[in-house]
Structure formats: C-alpha cells, structure tokens
C-alpha positions in Angstrom: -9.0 1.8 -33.8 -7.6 -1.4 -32.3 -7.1 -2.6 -28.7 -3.2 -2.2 -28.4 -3.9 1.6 -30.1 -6.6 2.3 -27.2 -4.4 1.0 -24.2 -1.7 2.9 -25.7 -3.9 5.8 -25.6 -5.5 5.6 -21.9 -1.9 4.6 -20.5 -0.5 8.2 -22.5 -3.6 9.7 -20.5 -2.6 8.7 -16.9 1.6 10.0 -17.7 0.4 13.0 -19.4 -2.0 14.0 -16.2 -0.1 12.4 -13.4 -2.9 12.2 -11.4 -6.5 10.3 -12.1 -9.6 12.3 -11.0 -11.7 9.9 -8.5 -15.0 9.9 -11.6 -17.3 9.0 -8.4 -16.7 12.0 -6.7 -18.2 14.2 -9.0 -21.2 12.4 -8.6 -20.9 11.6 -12.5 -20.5 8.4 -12.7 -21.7 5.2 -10.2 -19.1 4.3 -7.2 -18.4 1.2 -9.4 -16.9 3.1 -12.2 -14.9 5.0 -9.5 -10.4 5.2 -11.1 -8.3 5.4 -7.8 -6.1 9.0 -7.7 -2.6 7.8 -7.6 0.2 7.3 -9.9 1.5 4.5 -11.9 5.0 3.7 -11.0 6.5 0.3 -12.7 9.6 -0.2 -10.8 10.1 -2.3 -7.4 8.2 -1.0 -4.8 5.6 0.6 -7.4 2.0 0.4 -8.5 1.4 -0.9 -12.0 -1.7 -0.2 -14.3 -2.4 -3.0 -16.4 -4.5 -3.3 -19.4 -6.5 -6.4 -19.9 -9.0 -5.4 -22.3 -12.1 -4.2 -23.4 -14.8 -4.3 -20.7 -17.5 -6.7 -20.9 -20.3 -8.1 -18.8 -17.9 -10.8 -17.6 -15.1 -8.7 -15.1 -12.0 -10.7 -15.2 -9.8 -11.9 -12.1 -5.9 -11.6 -12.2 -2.8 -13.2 -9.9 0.1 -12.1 -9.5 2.7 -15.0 -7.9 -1.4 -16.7 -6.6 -2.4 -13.2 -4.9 -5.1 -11.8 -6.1 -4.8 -8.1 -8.0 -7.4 -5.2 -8.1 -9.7 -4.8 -11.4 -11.6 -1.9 -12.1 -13.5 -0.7 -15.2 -11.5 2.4 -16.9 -13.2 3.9 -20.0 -14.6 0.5 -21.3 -11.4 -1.2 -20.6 -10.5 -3.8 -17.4 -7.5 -2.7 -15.8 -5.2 -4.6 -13.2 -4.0 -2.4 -10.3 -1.3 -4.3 -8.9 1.7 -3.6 -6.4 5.3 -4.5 -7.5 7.3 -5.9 -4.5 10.6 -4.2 -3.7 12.8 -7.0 -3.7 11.5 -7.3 -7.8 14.5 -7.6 -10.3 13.6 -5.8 -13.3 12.3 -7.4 -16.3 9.0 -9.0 -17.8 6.6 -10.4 -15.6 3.2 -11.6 -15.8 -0.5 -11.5 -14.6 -2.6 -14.8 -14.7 -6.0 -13.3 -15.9 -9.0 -15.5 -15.8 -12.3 -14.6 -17.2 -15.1 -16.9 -17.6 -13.5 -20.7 -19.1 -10.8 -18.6 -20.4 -7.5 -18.2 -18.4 -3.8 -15.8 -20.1 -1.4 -14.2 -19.6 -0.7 -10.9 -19.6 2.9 -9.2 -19.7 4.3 -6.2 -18.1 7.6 -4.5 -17.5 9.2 -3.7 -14.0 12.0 -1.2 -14.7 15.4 -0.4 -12.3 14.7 2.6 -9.6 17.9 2.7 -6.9 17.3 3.6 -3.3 19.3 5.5 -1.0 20.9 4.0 2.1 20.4 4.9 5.6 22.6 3.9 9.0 20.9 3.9 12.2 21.5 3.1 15.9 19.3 1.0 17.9 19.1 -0.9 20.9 20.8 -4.0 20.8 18.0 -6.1 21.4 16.0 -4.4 18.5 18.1 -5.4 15.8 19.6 -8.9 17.3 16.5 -10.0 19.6 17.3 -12.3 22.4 16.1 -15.8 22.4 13.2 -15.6 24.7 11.5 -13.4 22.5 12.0 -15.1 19.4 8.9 -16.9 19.7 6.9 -14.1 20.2 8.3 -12.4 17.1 7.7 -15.4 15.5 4.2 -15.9 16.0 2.9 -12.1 15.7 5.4 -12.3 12.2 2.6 -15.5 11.2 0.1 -13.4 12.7 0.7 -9.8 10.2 1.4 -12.1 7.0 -2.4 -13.3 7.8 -3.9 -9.8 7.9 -1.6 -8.4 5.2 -3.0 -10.8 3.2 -7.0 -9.7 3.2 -9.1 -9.7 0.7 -12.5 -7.7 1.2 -14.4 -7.0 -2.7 -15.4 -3.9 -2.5 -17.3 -1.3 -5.0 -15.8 1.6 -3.3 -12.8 1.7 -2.4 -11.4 5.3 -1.6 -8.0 5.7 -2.5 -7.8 9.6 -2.9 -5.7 9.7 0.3 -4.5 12.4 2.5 -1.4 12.1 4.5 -2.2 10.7 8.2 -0.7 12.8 10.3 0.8 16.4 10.5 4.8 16.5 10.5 7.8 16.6 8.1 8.4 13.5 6.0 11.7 12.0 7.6 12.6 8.2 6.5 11.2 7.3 2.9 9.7 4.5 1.4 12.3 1.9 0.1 15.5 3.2 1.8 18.3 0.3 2.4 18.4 0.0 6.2 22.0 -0.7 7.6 20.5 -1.1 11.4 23.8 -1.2 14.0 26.3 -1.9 11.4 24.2 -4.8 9.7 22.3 -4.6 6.6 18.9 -5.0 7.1 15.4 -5.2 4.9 14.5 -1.8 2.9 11.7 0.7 4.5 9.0 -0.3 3.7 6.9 2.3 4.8 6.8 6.3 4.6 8.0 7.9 8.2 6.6 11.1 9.7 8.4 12.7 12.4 5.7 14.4 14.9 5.5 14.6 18.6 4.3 12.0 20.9 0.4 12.6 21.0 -0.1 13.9 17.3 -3.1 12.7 16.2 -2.6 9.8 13.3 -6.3 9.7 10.8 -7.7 7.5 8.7 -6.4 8.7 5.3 -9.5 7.5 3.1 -12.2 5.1 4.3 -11.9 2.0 5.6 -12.8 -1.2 8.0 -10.5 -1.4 11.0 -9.1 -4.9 10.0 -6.5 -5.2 13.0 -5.1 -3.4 16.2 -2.3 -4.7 18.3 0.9 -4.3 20.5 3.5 -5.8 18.5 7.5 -6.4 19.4 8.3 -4.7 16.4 5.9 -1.9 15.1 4.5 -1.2 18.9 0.7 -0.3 19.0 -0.5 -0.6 15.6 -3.3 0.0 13.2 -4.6 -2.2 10.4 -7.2 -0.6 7.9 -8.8 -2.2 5.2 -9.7 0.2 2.1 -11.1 -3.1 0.2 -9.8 -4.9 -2.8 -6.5 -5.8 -1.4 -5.6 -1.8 -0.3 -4.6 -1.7 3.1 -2.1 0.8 5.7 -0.8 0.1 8.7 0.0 2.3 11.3 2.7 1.7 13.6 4.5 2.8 16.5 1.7 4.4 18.4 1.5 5.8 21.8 -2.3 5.2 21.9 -5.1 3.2 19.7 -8.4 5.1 19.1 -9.7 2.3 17.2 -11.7 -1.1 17.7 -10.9 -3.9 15.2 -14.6 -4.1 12.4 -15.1 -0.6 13.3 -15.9 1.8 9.6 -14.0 4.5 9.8 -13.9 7.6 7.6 -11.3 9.9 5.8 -10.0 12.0 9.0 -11.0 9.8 11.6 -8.8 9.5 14.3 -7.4 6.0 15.1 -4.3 6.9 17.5 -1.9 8.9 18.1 2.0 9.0 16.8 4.5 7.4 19.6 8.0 5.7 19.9 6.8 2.0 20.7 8.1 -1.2 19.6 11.7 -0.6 17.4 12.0 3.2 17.2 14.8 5.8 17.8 11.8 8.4 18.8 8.3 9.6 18.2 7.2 9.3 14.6 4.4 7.7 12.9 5.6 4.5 10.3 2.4 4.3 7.7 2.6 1.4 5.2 0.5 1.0 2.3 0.1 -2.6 0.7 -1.5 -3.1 -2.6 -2.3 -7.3 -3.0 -0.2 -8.5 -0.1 2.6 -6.1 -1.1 4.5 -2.7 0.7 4.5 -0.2 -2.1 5.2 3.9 -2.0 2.8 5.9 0.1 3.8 8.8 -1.5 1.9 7.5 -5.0 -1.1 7.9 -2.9 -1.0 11.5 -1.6 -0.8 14.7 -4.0 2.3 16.1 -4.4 0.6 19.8 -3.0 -0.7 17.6 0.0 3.0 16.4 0.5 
C-alpha cells in the first residue's frame, strides 16, 4: 500500500468517526502516543490535520507563517495539528516541515465557511477608547501577543475538553462584530452566558501561564495545555488562580463576571492552537455542548 493510499485512509478515519478516542486514556498505549479528541475543520478559524509521513525515529518540526505547529505520532504516521486563522482566504497553503538536514513543504487546503453577523451596543469608550488609555491598551495588546505566543513541549497534552462553565452558549466563535454601528474584528472566542459568580474550570490540564486585569477582556486567565494549545478566560469577576500553578480538568480558576468590554455577566473562553483563535466548539463533544 503506498503513503498517499494510508493518509487517505487515516484522514477517511477521523470524518467517518468525527471524534478521535484520547489512545492514553485507556491506558493502552504510552501518553506519547496520546491523538487529541477534537475535530478537523479546514476552513478559517479551523483545526487542520496534516499528514507528513510515516513515523520514524527522527519526529519532524513544522511552521506555519514561522510559528511553530503541533506533531504527534498517529498510527505510524507524523501528523501536523495546526490552527487556521480566521482572517484566512481560502486556497492552498503550506507547512515548512523540517526533519533532520531535510527541510519541504507540505500543502493543504483551507476551504470558504461564512459567518453570521452580530450588532451590539457598547459604551462609547469601549469601542472608540479615549486617548489617555491608548497606551495602556497598547502595551497590555504587546503584552497578550507575548503569552499567546508560548511554546511549552509537552508529552501530554490533554485536549479532551469539557466546556468551562455551566450556561447556554450565547455569542459564537467567528461572528462578524458590528460594535456601535462600526464594523469591528470577528469573535474570536465561544461566549457563555451565566450569572456573575458561576464558577469557570479548567477544561483539561494545564499550567497557569497568565492572570491579569486587562482594559479589554477584564480579569483574565491564561492556561497553557502544552504544545502551542492554550484558552483564555476573560471577563471575570474573580481569579482563583496563581500564574505557574498545574491545574487539573475541573479545577476552578475564577468565576464568570462583566469586566473589561462586556454588555453583562458571561464567561468569553478562547482557544488558540500555534498563536491562533480557532473554534472552541471542535474541542467539546457535541452531547457535552
């Protein structure tokens, strides 16, 4: 059988089942042979699997645009787990896979997904800042592009997440944000509307990477699932969590508030996959939903 006819049958695998088993749970396998639960979705604001060969001794490293993407071993084959920025124009695009002396390319395909649109009200100040803030904004912005892009190699890294907090799912991942009339950046996070003092968890282990008060997201939460997987938390009334701290699936780490730019208490969870905010809802099981 040869390579293209084995990729072509372990990417018919993840379609057909829609959902990966985590192997390491079952105690089967070793943690470093563990295959993260979620979907593959290759359009903007996705997650793409991408298959870069047999295994071999030598594990590979891929880029995508100089950040570095997730490889795991899947049924002796390497495969790239990499986010697919929303802002993406569908088309063919490429990782930069080096492995040993040997550096390629390897293609994929982002296809079109559209996005509804959502108006909102804020305060004024929210959406058009005045000046003497502008510096603040500007240096906690420097500050979040910094942490968002961590990398901590991990052999573990548990991505069979539950949902953080205990509420209906309001504003969706991706939505085009007309904010006061103006058009503004697409969600890039996964809203869920809850009561001020709802505990928000961990939703699979993790290092507490950052915590902070930000004009923006309000009291926040960073967590670091290793290999470029991280959430974010925002909009807390409270943070029950210290930045280094491990913390475990279900831990608490706040609780859901209105701080920072919000029309009222709900809990804004981003997940970022290499640098980039892609759908939370990949992550969860649709029965967990």
């Amino acid at each position: 059988m040869s390579d293209m006819d084995l990729s072509r049958r372990f990417f018919r695998f993840i379609f057909v089942t829609g959902w990966v088993t985590l192997a390491a749970a079952t105690g089967q396998v070793s943690a470093a042979k563990e295959v993260p639960p979620f979907r593959e979705s290759r359009v903007p604001g996705g997650v793409a699997w991408i298959d870069l060969g047999p295994s071999t001794n030598l594990k590979p490293n891929a880029t995508l645009d100089a950040s570095r993407v997730w490889v795991l071993e899947r049924d002796g084959r390497w495969v790239a787990i990499s986010g697919i920025a929303l802002a993406t124009t569908p088309g063919a695009y490429q990782l930069q896979v080096t492995q040993g002396s040997e550096t390629r390319a390897v293609a994929f395909v982002v296809k079109a997904k559209s996005y509804p649109v959502q108006t909102l009200k804020l305060n004024r100040a929210m959406v058009d800042p005045p000046p003497d803030v502008m510096a603040r904004i500007e240096r906690e912005s420097a500050h979040l592009k910094t942490v968002r892009s961590t990398w901590r190699e991990s052999e573990v890294t548990n991505a069979a997440f539950r949902l953080p907090s205990v509420g209906p799912l309001s504003s969706r991942f991706g939505v085009a944000r007309v904010l006061n009339g103006k058009p503004r950046s697409p969600h890039a996070g996964l809203d869920i509307a809850a009561a001020t003092g709802t505990p928000v968890v961990a939703p699979g282990d993790a290092v507490v990477l950052d915590v902070g008060d930000y004009y923006f997201c309000g009291k926040s939460v960073f967590l670091d699932h290793g290999n470029g997987l991280l959430t974010l938390y925002c909009h807390l009334s409270e943070i029950n969590a210290k930045a280094g701290a491990t913390v475990r699936q279900g831990d608490r780490i706040g609780a859901v508030g209105s701080t920072g730019r919000s029309t009222g208490p709900h809990l804004h969870w981003t997940v970022y996959l290499n640098g980039i905010a892609v759908e939370p809802e990949l992550f969860i099981p649709i029965a967990k939903r």
